[in-house]
C-alpha positions as a printed NumPy array, in Angstrom:
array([[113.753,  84.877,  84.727],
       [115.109,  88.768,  85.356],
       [111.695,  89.796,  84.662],
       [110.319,  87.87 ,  87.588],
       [112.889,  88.646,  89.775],
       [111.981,  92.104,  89.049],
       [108.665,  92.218,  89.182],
       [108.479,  89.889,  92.491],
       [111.433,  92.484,  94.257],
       [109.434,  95.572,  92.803],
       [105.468,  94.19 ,  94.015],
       [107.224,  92.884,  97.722],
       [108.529,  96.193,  97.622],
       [105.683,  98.637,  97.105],
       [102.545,  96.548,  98.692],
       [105.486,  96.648, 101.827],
       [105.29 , 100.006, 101.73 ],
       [101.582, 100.575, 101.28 ],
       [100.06 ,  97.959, 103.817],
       [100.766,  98.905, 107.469],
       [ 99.038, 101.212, 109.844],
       [ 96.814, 102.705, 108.102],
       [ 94.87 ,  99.224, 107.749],
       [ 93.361,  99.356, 111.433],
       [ 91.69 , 102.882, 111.41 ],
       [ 89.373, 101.825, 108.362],
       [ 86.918,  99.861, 110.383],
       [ 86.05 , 102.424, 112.412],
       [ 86.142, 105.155, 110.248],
       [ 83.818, 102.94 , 107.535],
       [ 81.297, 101.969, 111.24 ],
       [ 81.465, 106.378, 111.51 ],
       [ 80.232, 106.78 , 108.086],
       [ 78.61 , 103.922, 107.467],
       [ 78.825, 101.14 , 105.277],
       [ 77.584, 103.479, 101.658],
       [ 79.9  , 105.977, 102.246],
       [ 82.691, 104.049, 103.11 ],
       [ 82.319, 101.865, 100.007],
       [ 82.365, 104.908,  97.786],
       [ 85.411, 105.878,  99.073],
       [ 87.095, 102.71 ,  99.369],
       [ 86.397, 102.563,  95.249],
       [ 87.007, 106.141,  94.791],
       [ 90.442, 106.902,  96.848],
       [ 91.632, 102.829,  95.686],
       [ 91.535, 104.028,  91.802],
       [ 92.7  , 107.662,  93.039],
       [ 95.728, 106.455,  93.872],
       [ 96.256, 103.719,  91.195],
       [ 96.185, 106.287,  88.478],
       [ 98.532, 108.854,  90.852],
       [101.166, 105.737,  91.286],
       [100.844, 105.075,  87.024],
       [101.196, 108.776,  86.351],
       [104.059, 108.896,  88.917],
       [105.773, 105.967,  86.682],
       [105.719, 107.705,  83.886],
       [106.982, 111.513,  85.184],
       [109.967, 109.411,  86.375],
       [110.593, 106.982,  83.374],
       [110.879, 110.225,  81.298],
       [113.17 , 111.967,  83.915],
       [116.638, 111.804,  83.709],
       [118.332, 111.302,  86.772],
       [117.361, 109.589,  90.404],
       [115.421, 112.261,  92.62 ],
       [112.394, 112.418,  94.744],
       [109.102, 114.113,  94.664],
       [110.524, 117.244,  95.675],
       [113.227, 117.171,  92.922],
       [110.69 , 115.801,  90.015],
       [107.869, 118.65 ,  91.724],
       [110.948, 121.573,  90.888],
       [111.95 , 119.689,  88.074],
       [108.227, 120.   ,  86.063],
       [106.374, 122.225,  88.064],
       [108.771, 124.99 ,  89.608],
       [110.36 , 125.739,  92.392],
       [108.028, 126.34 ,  94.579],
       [106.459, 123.152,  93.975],
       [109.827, 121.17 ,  95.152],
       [109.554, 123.392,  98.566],
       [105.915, 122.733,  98.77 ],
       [106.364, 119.004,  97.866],
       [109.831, 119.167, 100.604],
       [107.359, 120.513, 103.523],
       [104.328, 117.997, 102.47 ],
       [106.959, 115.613, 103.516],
       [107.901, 116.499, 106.813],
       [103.525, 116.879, 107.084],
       [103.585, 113.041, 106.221],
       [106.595, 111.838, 108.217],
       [105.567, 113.374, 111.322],
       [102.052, 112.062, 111.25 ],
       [102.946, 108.702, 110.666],
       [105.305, 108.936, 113.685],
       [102.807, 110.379, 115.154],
       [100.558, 107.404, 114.235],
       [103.161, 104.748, 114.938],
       [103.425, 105.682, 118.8  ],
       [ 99.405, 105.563, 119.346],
       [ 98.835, 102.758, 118.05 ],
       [101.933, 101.374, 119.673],
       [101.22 , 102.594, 122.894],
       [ 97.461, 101.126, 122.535],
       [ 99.078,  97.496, 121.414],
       [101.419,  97.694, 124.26 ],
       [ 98.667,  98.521, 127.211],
       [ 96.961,  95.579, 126.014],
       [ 99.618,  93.034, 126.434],
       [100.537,  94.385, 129.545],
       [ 97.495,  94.729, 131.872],
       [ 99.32 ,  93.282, 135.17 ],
       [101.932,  96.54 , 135.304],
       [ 98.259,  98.858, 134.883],
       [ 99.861, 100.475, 131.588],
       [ 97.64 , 102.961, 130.12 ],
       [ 97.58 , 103.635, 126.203],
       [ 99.556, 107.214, 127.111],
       [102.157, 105.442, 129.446],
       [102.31 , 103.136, 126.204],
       [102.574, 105.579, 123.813],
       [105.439, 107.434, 125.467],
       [107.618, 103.852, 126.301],
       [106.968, 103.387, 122.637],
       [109.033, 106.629, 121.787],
       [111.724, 106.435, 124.321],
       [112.297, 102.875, 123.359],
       [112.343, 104.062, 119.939],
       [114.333, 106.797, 120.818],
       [117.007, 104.928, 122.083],
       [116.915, 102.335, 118.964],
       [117.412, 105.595, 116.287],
       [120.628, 106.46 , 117.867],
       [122.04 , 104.019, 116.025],
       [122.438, 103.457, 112.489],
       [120.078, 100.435, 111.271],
       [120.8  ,  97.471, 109.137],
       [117.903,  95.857, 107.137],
       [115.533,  97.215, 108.861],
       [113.63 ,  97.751, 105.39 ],
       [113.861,  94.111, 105.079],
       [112.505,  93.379, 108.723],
       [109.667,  95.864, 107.263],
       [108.898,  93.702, 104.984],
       [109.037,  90.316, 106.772],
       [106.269,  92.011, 109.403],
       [104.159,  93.244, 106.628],
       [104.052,  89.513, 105.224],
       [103.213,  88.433, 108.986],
       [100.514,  91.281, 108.962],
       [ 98.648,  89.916, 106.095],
       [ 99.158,  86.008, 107.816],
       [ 97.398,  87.792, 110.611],
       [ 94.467,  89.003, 108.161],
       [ 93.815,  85.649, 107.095],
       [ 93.888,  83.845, 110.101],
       [ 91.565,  86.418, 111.576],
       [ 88.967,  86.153, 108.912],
       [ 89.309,  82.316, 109.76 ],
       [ 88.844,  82.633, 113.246],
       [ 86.137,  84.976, 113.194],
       [ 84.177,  83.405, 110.187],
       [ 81.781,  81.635, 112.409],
       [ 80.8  ,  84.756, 114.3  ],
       [ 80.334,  87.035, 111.136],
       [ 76.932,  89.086, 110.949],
       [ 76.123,  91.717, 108.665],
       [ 76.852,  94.341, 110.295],
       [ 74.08 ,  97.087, 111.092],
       [ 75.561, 100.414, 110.844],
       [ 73.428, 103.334, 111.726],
       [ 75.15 , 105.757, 109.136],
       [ 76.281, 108.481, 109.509],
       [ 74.992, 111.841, 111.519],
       [ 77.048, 114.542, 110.286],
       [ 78.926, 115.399, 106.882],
       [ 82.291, 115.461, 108.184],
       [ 81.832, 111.7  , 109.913],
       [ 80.695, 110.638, 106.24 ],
       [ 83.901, 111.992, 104.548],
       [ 86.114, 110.308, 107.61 ],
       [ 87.102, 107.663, 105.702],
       [ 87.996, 109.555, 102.794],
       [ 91.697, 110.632, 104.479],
       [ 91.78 , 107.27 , 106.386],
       [ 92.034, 105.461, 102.701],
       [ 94.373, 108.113, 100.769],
       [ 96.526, 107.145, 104.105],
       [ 96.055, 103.223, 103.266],
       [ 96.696, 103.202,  99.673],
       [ 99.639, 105.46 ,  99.448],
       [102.719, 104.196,  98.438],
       [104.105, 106.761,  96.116],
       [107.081, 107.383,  98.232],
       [108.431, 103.729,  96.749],
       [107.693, 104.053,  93.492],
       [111.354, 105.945,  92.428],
       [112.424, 102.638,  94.076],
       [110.452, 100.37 ,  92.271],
       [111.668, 102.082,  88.927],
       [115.03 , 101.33 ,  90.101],
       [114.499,  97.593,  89.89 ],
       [113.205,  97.97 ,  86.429],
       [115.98 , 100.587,  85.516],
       [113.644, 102.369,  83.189],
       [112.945,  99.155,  81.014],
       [110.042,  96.969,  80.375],
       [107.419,  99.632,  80.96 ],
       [104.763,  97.532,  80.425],
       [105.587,  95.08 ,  83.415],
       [106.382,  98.548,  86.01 ],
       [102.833,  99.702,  85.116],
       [101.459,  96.043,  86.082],
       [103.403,  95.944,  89.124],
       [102.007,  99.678,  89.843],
       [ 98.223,  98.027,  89.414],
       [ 98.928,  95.006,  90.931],
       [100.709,  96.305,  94.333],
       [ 97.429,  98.586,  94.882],
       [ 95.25 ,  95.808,  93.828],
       [ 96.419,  93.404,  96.64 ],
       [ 96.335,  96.016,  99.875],
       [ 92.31 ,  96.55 ,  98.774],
       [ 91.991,  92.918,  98.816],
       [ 93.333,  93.015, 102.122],
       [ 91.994,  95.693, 103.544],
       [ 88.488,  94.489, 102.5  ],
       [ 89.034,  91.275, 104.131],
       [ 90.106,  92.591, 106.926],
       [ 87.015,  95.56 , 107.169],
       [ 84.506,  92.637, 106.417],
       [ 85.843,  90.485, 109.515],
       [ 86.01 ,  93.135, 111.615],
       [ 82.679,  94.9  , 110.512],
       [ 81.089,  91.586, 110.567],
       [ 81.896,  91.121, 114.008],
       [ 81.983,  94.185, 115.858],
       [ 79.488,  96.089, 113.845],
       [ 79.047,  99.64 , 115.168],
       [ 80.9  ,  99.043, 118.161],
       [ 83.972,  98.669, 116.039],
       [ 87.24 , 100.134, 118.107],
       [ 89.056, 102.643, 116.84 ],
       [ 92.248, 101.138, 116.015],
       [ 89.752,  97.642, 114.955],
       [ 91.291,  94.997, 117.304],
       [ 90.282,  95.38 , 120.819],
       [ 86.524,  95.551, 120.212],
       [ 86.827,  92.132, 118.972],
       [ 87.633,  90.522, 122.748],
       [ 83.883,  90.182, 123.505],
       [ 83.175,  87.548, 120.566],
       [ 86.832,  86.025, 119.223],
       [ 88.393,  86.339, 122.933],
       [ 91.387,  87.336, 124.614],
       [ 93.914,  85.06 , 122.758],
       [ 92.953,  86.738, 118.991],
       [ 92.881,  90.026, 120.478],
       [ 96.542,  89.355, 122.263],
       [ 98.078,  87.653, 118.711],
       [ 96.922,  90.64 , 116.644],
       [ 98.155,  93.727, 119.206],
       [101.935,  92.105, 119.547],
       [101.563,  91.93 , 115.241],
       [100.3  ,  95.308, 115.047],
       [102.732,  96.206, 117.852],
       [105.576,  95.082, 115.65 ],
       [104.424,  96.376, 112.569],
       [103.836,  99.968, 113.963],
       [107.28 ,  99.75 , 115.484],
       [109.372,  98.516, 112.649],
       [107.452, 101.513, 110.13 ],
       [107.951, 104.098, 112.998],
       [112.121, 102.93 , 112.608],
       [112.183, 102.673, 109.409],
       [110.545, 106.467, 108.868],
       [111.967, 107.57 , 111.683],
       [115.578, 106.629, 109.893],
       [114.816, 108.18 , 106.782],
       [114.05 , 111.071, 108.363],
       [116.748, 111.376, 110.211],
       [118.819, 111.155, 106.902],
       [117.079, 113.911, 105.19 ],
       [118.001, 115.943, 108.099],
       [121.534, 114.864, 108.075],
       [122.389, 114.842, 104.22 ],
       [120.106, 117.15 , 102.794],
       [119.794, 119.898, 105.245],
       [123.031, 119.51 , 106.653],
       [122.247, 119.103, 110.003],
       [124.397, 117.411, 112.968],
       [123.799, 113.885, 113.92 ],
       [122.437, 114.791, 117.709],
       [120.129, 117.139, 116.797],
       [118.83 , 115.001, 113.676],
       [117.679, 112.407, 116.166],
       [116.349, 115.23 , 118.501],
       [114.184, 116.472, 115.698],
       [112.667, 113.376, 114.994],
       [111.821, 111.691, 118.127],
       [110.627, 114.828, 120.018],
       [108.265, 116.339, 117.978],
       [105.835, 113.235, 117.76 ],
       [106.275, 113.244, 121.253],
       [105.575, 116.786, 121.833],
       [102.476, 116.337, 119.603],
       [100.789, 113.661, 121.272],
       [101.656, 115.672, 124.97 ],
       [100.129, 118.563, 123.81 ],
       [ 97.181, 116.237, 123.436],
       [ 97.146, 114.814, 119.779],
       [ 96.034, 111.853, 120.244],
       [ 93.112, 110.866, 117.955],
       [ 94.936, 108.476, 115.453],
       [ 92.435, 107.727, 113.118],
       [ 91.933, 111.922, 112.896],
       [ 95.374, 112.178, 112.388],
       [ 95.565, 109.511, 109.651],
       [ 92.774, 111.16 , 108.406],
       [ 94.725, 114.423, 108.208],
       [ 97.787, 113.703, 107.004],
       [ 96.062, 111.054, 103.959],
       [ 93.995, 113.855, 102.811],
       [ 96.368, 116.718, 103.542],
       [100.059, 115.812, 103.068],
       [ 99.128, 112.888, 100.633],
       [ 96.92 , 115.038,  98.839],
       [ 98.864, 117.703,  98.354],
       [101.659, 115.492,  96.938],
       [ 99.403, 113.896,  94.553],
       [ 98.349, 116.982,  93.315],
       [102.039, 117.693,  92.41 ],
       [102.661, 114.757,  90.69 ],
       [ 99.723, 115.462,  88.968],
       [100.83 , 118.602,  87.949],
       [104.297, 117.195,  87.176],
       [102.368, 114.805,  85.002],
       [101.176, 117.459,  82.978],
       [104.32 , 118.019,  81.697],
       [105.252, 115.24 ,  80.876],
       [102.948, 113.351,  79.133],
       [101.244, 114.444,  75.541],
       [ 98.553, 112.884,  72.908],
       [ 94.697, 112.784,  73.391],
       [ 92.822, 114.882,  75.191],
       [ 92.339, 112.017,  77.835],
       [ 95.963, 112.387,  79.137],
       [ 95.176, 115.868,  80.208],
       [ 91.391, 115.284,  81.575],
       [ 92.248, 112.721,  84.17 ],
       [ 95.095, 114.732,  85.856],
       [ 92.615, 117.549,  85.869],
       [ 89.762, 115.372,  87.429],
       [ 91.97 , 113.638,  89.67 ],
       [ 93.625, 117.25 ,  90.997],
       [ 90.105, 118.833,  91.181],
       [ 88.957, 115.544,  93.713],
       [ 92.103, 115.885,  95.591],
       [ 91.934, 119.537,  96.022],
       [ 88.59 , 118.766,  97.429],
       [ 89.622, 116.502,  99.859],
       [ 92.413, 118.767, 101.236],
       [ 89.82 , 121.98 , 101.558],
       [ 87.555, 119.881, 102.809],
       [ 90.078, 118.474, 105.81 ],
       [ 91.006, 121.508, 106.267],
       [ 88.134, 122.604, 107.413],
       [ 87.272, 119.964, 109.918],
       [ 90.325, 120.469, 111.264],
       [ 89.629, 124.494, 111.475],
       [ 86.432, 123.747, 113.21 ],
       [ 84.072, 124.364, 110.447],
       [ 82.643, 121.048, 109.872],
       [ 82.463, 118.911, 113.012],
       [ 83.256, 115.209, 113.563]])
């Protein structure tokens, strides 16, 4: 009976943390590539991932001590991987903030046409409102998370069911240049990731039964792919290559307004809870591990996404794209690294780390360089 407990607190708590916003930018960016490409990289980033959440479980079952990635990084690796692994943080929190308010504002321009509210006017309501909220100190709001996530998925299903009837396959012209066919590469490191749970989810399991922690590992990244190919099927099969961007609006034409309207207030919620619930533990890093005063703590975090998207930042499946193949890469690679150390016996514990570092390094030079201007969307 404490085993299930365990394993049903630790699998609600990491597929909570891995399904979210990252779900409605893989339509389009699998339409952009085309429906080859994207498969290889839904396959390729899905067992990435897997084997960077197992190898994760095991640097911390064999650490001493409760830390993060930046103390296991300086722990195995060195210093200067825990200041790396501290910065790669702030990469990731900011662009899912940054995420969060786009696709907010989006949601929010769509249920409310009558006041003529534009995706920008959206997006910066969405961070004053939020603004506002994170001068308080929240209660359960990793709970409420998880209540929306479980409505999320609901939302999947019912979808599929609504939409079954007007399912083609979809006729995707492929992609025309090398950086579109890679754009779902980021877009699904973004999707899958979930390694910022899994000290949390060793927690529950307080370092025993490490044969049921590396199940729940699999299992929690099993059930976001079967949701997120559910959910790129229906939308695929419907839209086709006039898929949206964030998946739900180019669906109007065929499902109508009512579908569209019931999935942008549960995306709207969903992005809003995760931009609180980031925005909070950001907000504590800033106030208990740098030091910093309350006021400016909550300055820090709700300007800068803010600033961001003014200055014109603004493409969120680009910047999901970004930070999954940047920020998330880079941590991988750390944990890879951290791995290294770790773990001893065949020749096979030291070959995958290597493969899996050499693909992520990849993916970061490779973003990079989009980003830089050298490859071109």
């Amino acid at each position: 009976m404490k085993s299930f407990g365990q394993a049903t607190s630790g699998l609600g708590l990491l597929v909570g943390v891995i399904v979210g916003a990252g779900m409605f930018a893989i339509p389009y960016a699998v339409a952009r590539a085309g429906l080859f490409w994207g498969s290889i990289h839904l396959v390729v980033t899905f067992l990435i991932l897997t084997c960077i959440h197992l190898l994760y479980g095991a640097v911390i079952t064999a650490t001493p001590g409760k830390h993060r990635l930046p103390g296991y990084a300086k722990i195995h690796v060195g210093v200067w991987a825990g200041r790396l692994a501290f910065l790669s943080a702030f990469g990731g929190f900011y662009g899912a903030l940054l995420v969060y308010g786009i696709l907010g504002g989006a949601f929010l321009s769509q249920l409310a046409p009558a006041f003529s509210l534009g995706p920008a006017q959206g997006t910066f309501l969405f961070f004053a409102v939020a603004a506002g909220i994170l001068l308080f100190d929240l209660k359960r709001i990793g709970t409420v998370n998880f209540v929306l996530t479980a409505i999320l998925i609901m939302f999947v299903g019912y979808l599929a069911l609504v939409a079954f009837p007007y399912m083609r396959l979809p006729a995707l012209p492929g992609a025309d240049t090398i950086a579109a066919r890679f754009l779902p590469y980021g877009v699904f490191l973004f999707a899958f990731a979930g390694a910022s749970a899994v000290p949390d989810v060793a927690d529950i399991f307080r370092r025993q039964n490490s044969k049921l922690f590396r199940r729940i590992l699999v299992v929690s990244t099993v059930i976001p792919l079967i949701i997120y190919g559910v959910f790129l099927i229906t939308v695929l099969g419907v839209s086709g290559a006039a898929t949206s961007p964030e998946a739900i609006f180019g669906l109007e034409s065929v499902l109508g307004r009512q579908a569209v309207a019931v999935g942008s207030v549960v995306g709207l919620l969903a992005v809003f809870t995760s931009f609180l619930a980031l925005g909070l533990d950001l907000k504590n890093i800033f106030r208990y591990d740098v030091g910093w005063h309350t006021s400016i703590s909550w300055f820090l975090v709700v300007s800068v996404p803010a600033l961001l998207f003014f200055f014109g930042i603004s493409d969120f499946v680009r910047v999901i794209g970004f930070v999954g193949a940047g920020a998330i890469g880079i941590d991988g690679i750390i944990i890879l690294l951290a791995s290294l150390r770790v773990r001893h016996g065949n020749s096979f514990h030291l070959i995958l780390p290597l493969v899996l570092m050499a693909a992520l390094a990849v993916g970061v030079a490779f973003e990079f360089a989009t980003l830089s201007g050298l490859l071109k969307m």
